[in-house]
ROVEX-278412 format. One record per residue: residue in one letter; z, x, y of N, C-alpha, C in turn. Coordinates in steps of 0.02 Angstrom, whole numbers, padded with zeros to 5 digits, always signed. Each point is the difference from the previous one (the first is absolute). Layout:
REM residues N
AZXYZXYZXY
...
***
This chain:
REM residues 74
X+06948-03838+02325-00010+00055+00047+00017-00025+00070
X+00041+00042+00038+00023-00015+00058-00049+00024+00049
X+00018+00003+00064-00001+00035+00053+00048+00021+00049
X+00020+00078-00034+00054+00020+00031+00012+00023+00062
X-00044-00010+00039+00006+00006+00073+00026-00060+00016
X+00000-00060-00027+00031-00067+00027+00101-00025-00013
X+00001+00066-00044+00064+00030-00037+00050+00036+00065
X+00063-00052+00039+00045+00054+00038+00035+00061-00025
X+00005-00008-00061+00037+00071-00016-00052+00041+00007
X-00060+00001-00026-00055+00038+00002-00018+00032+00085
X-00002-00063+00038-00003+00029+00080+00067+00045+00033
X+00047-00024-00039+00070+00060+00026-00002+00067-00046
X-00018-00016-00069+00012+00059-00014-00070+00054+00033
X-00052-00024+00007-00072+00036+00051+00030+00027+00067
X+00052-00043+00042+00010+00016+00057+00042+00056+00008
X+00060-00012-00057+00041+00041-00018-00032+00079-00014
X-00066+00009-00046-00041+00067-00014-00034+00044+00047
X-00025-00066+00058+00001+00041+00062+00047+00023+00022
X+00037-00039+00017+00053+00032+00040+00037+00067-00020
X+00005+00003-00092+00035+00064-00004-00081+00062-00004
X-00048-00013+00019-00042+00029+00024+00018+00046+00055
X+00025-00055+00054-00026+00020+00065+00071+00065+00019
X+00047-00050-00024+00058+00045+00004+00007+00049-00046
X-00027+00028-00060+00000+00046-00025-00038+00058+00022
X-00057-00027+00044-00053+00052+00040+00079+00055+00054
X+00034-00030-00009+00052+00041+00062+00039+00047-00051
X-00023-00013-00051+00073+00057-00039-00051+00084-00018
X+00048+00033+00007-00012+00085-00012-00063+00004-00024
X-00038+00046+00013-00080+00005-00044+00046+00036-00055
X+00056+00021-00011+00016+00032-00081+00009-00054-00059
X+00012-00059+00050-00004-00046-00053-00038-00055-00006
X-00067+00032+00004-00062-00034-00009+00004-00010-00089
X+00023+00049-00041-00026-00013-00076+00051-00004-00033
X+00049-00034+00045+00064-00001-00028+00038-00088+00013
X+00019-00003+00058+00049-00067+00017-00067-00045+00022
X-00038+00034+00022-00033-00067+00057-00047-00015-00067
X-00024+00037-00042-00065-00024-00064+00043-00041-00010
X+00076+00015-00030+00021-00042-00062+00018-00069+00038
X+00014-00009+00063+00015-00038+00030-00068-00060+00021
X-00066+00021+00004-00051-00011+00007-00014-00047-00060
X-00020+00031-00073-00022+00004-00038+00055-00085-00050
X+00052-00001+00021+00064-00039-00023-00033-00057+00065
X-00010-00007+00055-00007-00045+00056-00064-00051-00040
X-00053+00071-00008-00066-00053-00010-00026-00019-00070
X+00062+00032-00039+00004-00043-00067+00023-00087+00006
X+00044-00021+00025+00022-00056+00021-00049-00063-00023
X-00035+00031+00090-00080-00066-00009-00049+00002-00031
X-00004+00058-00047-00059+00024-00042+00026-00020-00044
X+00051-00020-00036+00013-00022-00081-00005-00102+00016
X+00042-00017+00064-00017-00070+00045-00065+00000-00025
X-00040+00027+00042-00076-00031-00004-00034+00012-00083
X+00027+00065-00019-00033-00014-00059+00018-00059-00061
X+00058-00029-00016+00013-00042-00024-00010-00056+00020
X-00042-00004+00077-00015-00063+00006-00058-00006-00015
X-00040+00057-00031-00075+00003-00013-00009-00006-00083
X+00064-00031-00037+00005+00011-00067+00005-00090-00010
X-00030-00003-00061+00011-00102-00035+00029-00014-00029
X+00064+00029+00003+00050-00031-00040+00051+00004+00062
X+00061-00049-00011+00061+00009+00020+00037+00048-00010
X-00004+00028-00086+00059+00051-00022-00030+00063+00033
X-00080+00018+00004-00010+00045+00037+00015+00012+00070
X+00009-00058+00033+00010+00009+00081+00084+00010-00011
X+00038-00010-00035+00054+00000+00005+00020+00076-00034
X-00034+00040-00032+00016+00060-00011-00007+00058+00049
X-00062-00023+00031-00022+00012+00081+00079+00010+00041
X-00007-00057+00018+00087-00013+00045+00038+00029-00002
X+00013-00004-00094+00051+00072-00003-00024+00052+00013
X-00027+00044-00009-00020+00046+00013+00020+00009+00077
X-00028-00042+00050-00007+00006+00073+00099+00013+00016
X+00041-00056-00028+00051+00010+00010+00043+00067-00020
X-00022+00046-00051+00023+00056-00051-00006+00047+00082
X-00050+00004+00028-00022+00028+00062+00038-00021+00050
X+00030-00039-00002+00031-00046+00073+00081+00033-00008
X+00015+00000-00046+00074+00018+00004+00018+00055+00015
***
């Protein structure tokens, strides 16, 4: 078991979720349940699959984690 706050991809991909936070607060209120969710929702998957695989005891689990985070990244 890690600690994925001590993880840099983990702190870029976090910084990265704000950020499309802050700048999504500026787009159309029509596309509140449309571009900015899906855009949201894809951001803070990232560090949430990161941290959760670092909360798992195996290797093959943290590494299915990862993928996952990357499936999101592209």
């Amino acid at each position: 078991m890690q600690n994925f706050k001590e993880l840099k991809v983990w702190e870029k991909s976090h910084q990265i979720t704000l950020d499309i936070y802050k700048v999504s607060a500026c787009f159309p209120k029509e596309e509140t349940y449309g571009l900015t969710n899906q855009l949201r929702r894809a951001a803070a998957s990232i560090p949430a699959n990161i941290a959760e695989g670092c909360g798992k005891n195996s290797q093959p689990d943290l590494a299915n984690f990862l993928k996952y985070s990357l499936r999101f990244s592209e």
